[in-house]
C-alpha positions as CSV (number, residue, x, y, z in Angstrom):
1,X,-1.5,-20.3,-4.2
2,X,1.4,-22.3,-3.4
3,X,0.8,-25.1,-0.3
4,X,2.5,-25.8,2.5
5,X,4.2,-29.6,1.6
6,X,4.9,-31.3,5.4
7,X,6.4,-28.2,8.0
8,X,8.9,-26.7,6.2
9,X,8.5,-27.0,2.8
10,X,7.1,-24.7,0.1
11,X,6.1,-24.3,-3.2
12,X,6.5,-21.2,-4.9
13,X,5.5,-19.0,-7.3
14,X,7.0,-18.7,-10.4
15,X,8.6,-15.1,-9.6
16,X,9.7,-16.3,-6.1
17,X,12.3,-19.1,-8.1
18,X,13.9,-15.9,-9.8
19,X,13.6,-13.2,-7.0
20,X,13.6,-15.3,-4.0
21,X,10.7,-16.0,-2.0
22,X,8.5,-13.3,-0.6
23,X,9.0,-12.1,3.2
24,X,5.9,-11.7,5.7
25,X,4.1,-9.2,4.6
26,X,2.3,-6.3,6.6
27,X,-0.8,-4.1,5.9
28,X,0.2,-1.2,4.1
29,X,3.3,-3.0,2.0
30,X,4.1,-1.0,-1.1
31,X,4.2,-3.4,-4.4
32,X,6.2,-2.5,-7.2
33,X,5.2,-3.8,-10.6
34,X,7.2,-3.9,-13.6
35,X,5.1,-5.1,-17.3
36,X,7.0,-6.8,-19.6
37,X,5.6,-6.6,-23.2
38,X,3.4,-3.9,-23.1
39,X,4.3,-0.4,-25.3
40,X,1.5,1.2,-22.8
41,X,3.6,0.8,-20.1
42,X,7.0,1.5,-21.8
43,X,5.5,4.9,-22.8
44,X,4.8,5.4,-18.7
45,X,8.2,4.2,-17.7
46,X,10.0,7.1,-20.2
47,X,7.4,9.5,-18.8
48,X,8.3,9.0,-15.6
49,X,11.8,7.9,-15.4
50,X,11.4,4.5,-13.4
51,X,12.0,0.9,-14.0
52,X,8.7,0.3,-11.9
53,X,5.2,1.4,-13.8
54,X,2.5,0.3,-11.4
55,X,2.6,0.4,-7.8
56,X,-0.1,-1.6,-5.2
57,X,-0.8,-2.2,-1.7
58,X,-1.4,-4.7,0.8
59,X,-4.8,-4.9,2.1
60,X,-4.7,-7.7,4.1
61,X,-2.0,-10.7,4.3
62,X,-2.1,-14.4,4.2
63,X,-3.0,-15.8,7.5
64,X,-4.5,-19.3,7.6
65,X,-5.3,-19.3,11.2
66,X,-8.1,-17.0,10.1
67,X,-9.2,-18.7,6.9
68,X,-7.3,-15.9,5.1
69,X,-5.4,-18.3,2.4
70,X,-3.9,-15.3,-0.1
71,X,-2.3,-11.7,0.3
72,X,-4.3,-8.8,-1.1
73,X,-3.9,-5.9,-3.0
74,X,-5.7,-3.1,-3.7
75,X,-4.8,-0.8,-7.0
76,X,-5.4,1.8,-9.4
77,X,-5.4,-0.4,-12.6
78,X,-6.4,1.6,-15.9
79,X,-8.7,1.9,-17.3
80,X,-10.9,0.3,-14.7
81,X,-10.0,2.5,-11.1
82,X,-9.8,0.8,-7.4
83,X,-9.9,-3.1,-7.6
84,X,-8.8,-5.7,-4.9
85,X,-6.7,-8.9,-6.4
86,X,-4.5,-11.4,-5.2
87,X,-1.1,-10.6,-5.2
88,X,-0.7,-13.8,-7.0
89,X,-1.7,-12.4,-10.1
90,X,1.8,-10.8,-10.4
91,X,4.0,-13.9,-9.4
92,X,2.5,-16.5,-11.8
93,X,4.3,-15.1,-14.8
94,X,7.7,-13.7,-14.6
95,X,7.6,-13.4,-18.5
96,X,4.8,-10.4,-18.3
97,X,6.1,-9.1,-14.4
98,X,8.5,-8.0,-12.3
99,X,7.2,-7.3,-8.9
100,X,9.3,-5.8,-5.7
101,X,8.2,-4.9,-2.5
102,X,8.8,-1.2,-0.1
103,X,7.9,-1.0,3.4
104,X,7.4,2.3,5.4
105,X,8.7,1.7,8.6
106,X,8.2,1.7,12.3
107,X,4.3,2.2,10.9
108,X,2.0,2.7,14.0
109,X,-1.1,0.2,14.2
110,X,-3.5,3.3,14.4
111,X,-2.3,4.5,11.2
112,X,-2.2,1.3,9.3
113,X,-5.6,0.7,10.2
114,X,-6.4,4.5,8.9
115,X,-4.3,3.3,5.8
116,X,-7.1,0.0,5.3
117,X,-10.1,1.9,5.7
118,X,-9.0,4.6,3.3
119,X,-7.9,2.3,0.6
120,X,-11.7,0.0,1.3
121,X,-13.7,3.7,1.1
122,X,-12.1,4.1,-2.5
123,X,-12.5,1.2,-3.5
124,X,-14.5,1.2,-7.1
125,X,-13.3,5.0,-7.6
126,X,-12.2,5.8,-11.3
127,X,-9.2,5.8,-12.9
128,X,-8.3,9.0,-14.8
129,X,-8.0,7.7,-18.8
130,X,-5.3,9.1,-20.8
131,X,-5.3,9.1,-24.8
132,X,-2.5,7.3,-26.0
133,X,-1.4,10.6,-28.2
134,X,-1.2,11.8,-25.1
135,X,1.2,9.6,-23.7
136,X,3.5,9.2,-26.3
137,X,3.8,13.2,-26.6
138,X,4.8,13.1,-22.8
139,X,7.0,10.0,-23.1
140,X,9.4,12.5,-25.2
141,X,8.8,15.8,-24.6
142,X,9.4,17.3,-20.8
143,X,7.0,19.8,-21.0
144,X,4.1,17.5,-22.4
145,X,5.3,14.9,-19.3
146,X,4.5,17.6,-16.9
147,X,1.2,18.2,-18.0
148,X,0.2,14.8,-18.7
149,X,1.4,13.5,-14.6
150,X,-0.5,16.9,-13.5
151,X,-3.5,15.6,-15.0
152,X,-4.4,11.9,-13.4
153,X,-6.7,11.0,-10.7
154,X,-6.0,8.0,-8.6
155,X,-3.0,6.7,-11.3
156,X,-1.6,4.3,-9.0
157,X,1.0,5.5,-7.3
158,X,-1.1,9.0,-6.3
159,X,-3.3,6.2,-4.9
160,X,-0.6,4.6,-2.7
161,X,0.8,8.4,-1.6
162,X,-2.7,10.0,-0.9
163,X,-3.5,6.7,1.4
164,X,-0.9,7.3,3.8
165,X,-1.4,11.2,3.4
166,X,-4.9,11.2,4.6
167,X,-4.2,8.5,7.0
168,X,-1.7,10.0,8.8
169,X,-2.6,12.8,11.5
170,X,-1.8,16.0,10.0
171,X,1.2,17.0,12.6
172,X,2.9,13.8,11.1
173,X,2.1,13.9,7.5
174,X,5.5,14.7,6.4
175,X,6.6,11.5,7.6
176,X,4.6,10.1,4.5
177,X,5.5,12.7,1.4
178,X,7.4,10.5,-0.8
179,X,8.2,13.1,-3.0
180,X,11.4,15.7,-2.2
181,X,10.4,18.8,-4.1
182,X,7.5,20.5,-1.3
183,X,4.0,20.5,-3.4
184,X,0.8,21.4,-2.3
185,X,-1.2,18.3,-1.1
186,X,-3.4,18.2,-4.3
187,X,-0.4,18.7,-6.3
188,X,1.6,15.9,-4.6
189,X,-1.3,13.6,-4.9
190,X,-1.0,14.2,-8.9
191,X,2.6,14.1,-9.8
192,X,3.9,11.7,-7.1
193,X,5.4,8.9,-9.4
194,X,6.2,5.0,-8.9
195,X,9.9,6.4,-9.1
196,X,9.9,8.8,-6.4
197,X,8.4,6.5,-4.1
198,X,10.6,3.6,-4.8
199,X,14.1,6.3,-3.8
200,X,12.1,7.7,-1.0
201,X,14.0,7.5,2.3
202,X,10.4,7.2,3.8
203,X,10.6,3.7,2.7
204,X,12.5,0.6,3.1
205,X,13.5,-2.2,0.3
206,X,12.2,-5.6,1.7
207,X,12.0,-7.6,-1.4
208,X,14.0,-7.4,-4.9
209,X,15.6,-4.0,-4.6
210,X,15.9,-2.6,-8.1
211,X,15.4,1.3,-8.8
């Protein structure tokens, strides 16, 4: 992690020099990951029509004070399912990521405390697999992209959008839908995509805005 060099001075991550250095972060922070160098994740970007292919969410922030020295995420990272990492992972190499940051606002501390515990209780929960035929048929054909985004279970940005579904009470729920078209709950929690959440007007850009 980087240290603290006298007051005021920091080093940073590799990413930081590029995109500028991360703000504060909060519990329930949205990351947005972009893989450089992978076909695997080209194939998902085509499918789903978004620069971002992997999205993340704070756990718990840096805080010193409290012996707590690195920000964690929690994800849905194929093939293996829900894993808790430092967030540093994705700003060591700029060559293999990109990495931005979404922030649903005015967030009450009830529900970002529902948010953590939903995301700990899953934690260890499987990834749906996907064959790679699969994928390629959905990265070019509409209809086969359908079925293949109807299909996942916990991909990760059905992780991120069923965490603050279930979190929220169910008179505010609609508050967190980051999708526009209106889907059943199960079928939101299937299709939602790194895309729509990243040109939802249910969150705001706080670090590297690039859709």
């Amino acid at each position: 992690m980087p240290k603290a060099v006298g007051p005021e001075k920091y080093l940073a991550f590799p990413l930081e020099k590029i995109r500028g250095i991360l703000p504060e972060l909060r519990e329930a922070d949205i990351v947005f990951v972009h893989h450089h160098r992978s076909f695997i994740r080209y194939l998902l970007r085509k499918i789903m029509h978004s620069y971002w292919d992997h999205v993340a969410l704070v756990l718990f922030t840096k805080d010193v004070a409290k012996g707590q020295y690195y920000n964690q995420i929690i994800e849905a990272s194929y093939p293996r399912g829900i894993e808790i990492h430092k967030l540093e992972k994705y700003l060591r190499d700029p060559s293999r990521y990109d990495v931005a940051i979404k922030r649903v606002p005015n967030l009450d501390a009830s529900t970002r405390r529902r948010v953590t515990a939903f995301m700990l209780m899953n934690v260890d929960a499987p990834y749906y697999k996907a064959s790679l035929i699969g994928m390629i048929l959905a990265a070019f054909s509409k209809k086969f992209s359908l079925a293949f985004l109807a299909q996942q279970r916990f991909c990760s940005s059905g992780f991120v959008q069923k965490s603050f579904y279930e979190a929220a009470n169910w008179d505010e729920r609609e508050k967190f839908i980051f999708r526009n078209d209106h889907l059943s709950p199960l079928e939101l929690e299937d299709l939602t995509t790194p895309a729509d959440i990243a040109n939802s007007d249910k969150t705001v850009w706080v670090y590297n805005k690039k859709i």
